[in-house]
N, C-alpha and C positions, 0 to 999 in steps of 0.2 A: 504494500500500500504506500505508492510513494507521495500522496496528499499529508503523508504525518509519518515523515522519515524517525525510525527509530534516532535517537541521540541528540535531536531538535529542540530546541527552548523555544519556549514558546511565553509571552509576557500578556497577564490579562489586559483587555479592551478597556478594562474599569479603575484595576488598583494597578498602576505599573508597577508598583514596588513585587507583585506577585510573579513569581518565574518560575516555570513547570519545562520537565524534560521528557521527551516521550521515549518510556523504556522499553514496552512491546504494543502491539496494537496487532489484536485478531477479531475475526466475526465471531459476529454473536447471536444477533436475530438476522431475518431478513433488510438488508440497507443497514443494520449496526453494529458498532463495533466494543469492543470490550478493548479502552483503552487503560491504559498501567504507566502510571505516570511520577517521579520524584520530584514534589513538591521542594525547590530552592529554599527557599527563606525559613519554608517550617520546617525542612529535615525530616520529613514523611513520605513514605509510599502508598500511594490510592490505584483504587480503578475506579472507572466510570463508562457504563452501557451511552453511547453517543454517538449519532452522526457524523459524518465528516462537518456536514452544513451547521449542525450544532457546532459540535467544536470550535468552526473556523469563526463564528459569530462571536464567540465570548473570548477564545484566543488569537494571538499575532503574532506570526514566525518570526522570531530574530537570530537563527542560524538555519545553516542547509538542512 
C-alpha cells in the first residue's frame, strides 16, 4: 500500500505538535485498513481500522 508507506510520519491537520509513524498497515474490512502506528511525542503504539481517505483527512505526510 504505497498511499501510507511503512516508516512515514505523518503530523496531525489539527495539533502539529502530534507526529505519528506508520509501522504496518494491512486490510481489514472491505476498502479498510488496520493501520499500526508509533505515536512520536506520547511514546505509544496504536492501531486504528481506517481508510486511506480517513487517514489522509486528519493526517499530513512529512516524509516519503
Amino acid at each position: 500500500m504505497n498511499d501510507l508507506p511503512i516508516g512515514s510520519l505523518w503530523v496531525s491537520r489539527e495539533h502539529a505538535a502530534v507526529t505519528r509513524m506508520i509501522l504496518d498497515v494491512v486490510p481489514a474490512y472491505t476498502g479498510t485498513w488496520l493501520i499500526t502506528y508509533h505515536d512520536v511525542a506520547g511514546d505509544y503504539t496504536a492501531s486504528v481500522i481506517a481508510t486511506v481517505g480517513d487517514w489522509t483527512y486528519d493526517w499530513r505526510c512529512i516524509s516519503p
